[in-house]
C-alpha positions in Angstrom: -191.9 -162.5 -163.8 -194.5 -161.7 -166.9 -196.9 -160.2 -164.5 -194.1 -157.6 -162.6 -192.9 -156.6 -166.7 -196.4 -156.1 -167.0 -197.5 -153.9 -163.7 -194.1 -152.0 -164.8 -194.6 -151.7 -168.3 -198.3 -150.3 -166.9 -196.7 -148.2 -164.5 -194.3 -146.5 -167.0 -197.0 -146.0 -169.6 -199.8 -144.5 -167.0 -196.7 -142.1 -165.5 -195.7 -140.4 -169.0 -199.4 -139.8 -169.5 -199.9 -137.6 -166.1 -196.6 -136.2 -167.5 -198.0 -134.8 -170.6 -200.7 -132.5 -168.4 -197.4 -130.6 -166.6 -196.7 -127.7 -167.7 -193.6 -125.7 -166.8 -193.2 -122.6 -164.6 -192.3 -120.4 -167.7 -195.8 -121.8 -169.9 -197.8 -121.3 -166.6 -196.8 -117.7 -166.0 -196.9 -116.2 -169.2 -200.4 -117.7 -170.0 -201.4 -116.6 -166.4 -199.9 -112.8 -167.5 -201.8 -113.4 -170.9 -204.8 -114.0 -169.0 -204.4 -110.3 -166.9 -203.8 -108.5 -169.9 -206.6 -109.9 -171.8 -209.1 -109.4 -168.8 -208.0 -106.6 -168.0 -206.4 -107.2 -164.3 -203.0 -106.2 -165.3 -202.2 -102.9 -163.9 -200.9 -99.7 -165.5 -198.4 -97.8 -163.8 -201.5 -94.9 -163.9 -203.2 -97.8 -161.9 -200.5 -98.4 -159.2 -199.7 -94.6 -158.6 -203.3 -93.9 -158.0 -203.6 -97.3 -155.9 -200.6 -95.9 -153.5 -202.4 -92.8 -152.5 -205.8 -94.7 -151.9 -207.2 -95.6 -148.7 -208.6 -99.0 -150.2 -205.7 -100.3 -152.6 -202.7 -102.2 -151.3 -200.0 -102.3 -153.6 -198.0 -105.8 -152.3 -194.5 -107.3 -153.5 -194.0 -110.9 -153.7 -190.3 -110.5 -154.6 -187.7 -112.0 -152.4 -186.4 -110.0 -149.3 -183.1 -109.3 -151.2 -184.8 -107.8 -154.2 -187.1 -105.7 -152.1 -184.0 -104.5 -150.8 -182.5 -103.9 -153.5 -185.0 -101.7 -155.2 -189.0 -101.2 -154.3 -192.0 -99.0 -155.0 -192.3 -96.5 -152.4 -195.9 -96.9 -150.4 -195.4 -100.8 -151.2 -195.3 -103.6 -149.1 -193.8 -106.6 -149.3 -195.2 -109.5 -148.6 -193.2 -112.3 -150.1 -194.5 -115.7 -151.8 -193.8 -117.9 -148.5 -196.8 -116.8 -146.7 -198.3 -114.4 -148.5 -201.8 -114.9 -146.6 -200.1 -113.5 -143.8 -198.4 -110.4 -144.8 -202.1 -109.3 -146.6 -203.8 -110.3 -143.3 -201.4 -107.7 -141.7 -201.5 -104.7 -144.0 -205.5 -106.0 -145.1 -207.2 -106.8 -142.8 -208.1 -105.3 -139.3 -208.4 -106.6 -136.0 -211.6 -108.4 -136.9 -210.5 -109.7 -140.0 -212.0 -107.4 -141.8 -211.0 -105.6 -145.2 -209.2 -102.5 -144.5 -208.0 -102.4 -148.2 -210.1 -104.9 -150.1 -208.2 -104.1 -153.6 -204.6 -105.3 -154.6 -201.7 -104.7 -157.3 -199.6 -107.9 -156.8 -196.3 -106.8 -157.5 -192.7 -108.3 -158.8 -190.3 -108.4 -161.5 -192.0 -109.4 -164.3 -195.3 -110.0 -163.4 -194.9 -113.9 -163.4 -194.7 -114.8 -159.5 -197.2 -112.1 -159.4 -200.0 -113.5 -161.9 -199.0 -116.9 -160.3 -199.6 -115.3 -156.5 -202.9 -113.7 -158.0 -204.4 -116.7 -158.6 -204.7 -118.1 -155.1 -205.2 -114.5 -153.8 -208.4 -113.7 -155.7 -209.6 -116.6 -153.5 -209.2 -114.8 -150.4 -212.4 -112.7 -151.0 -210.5 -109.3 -152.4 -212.8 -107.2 -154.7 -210.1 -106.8 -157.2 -206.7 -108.1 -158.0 -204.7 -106.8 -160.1 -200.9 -107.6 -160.7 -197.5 -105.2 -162.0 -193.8 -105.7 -163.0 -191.5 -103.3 -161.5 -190.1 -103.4 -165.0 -192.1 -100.9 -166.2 -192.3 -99.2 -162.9 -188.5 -98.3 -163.9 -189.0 -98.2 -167.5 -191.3 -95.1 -167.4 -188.9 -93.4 -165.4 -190.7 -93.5 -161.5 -188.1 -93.9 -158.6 -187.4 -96.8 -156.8 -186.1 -96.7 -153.0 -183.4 -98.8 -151.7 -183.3 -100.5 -147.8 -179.2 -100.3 -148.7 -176.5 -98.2 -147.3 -173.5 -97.3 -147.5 -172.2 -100.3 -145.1 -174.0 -103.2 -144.8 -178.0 -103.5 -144.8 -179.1 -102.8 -141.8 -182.9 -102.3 -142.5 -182.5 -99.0 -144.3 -180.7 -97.2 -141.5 -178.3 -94.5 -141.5 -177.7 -93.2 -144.6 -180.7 -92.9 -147.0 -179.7 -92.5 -150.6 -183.7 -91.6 -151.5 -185.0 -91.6 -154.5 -183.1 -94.0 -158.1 -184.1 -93.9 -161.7 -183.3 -96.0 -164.4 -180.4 -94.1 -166.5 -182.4 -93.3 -169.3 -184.5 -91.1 -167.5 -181.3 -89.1 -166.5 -180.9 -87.8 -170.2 -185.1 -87.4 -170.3 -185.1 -84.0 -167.9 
């Protein structure tokens, strides 16, 4: 009976020690966004509109499907935090598996799923990596296009709405 109090008692000490080295979604991301800023692999929205007319940049969304649709850089793609390795190796790579566009701008919200995604994807042999929040996307007044319609989604068919803004820009022009 000592000897079971004893592996427990061990057991219960040696668990809240691993438990001291976790560190919570919200402490990862921001030090990981921390980390882009201060070497400088967070994007500028100069950065992303040049990297959406260049034959070499990819500029990828990790956002869920119902946020792309709600709202999305035009000339992006999305390619989701499930599997991203297979969305780059689509837009990428070519047939060969060979880099097609060897530079990304990892996209979402805030830049934390993003500077999370980066991390894994500077692995996969990009030259550069570089991650953006849509935030200030649609904070500096650029549009955002929409897969909705008037009825429901169906993949951005039928009406187009085109082009939103955030409504401060309204009162900007």
């Amino acid at each position: 009976m000592k000897l079971k109090g004893l592996l427990l008692g061990l057991l219960v000490a040696s668990s809240s020690l691993f438990a001291a080295d976790f560190i919570s979604y919200e402490e990862l991301s921001s030090k990981l966004k921390d980390e882009n800023k201060k070497a400088g692999t967070y994007a500028t929205t100069e950065e992303v509109q040049k990297a959406l007319k260049a034959k070499d940049w990819l500029v990828a969304d990790v956002r869920t499907m119902e946020e792309w649709a709600a709202a999305h850089i035009k000339g992006s793609v999305r390619i989701g935090r499930q599997a991203p390795e297979k969305g780059l190796a689509l837009h990428a790579l070519d047939m060969e598996d060979k880099f097609i566009k060897p530079n990304l701008i990892i996209v979402c919200n805030s830049a934390a799923r993003a500077s999370i995604e980066a991390e894994t994807i500077r692995k996969m042999g990009f030259n550069q990596v570089k991650v953006y929040d849509l935030y200030s996307w649609i904070d500096e007044c650029n549009p955002v296009v929409t897969k909705y319609t008037v009825k429901q989604d169906k993949g951005g068919t039928g009406l187009k709405f085109g082009n939103f803004y955030a409504e401060h820009c309204k009162t900007k022009n």
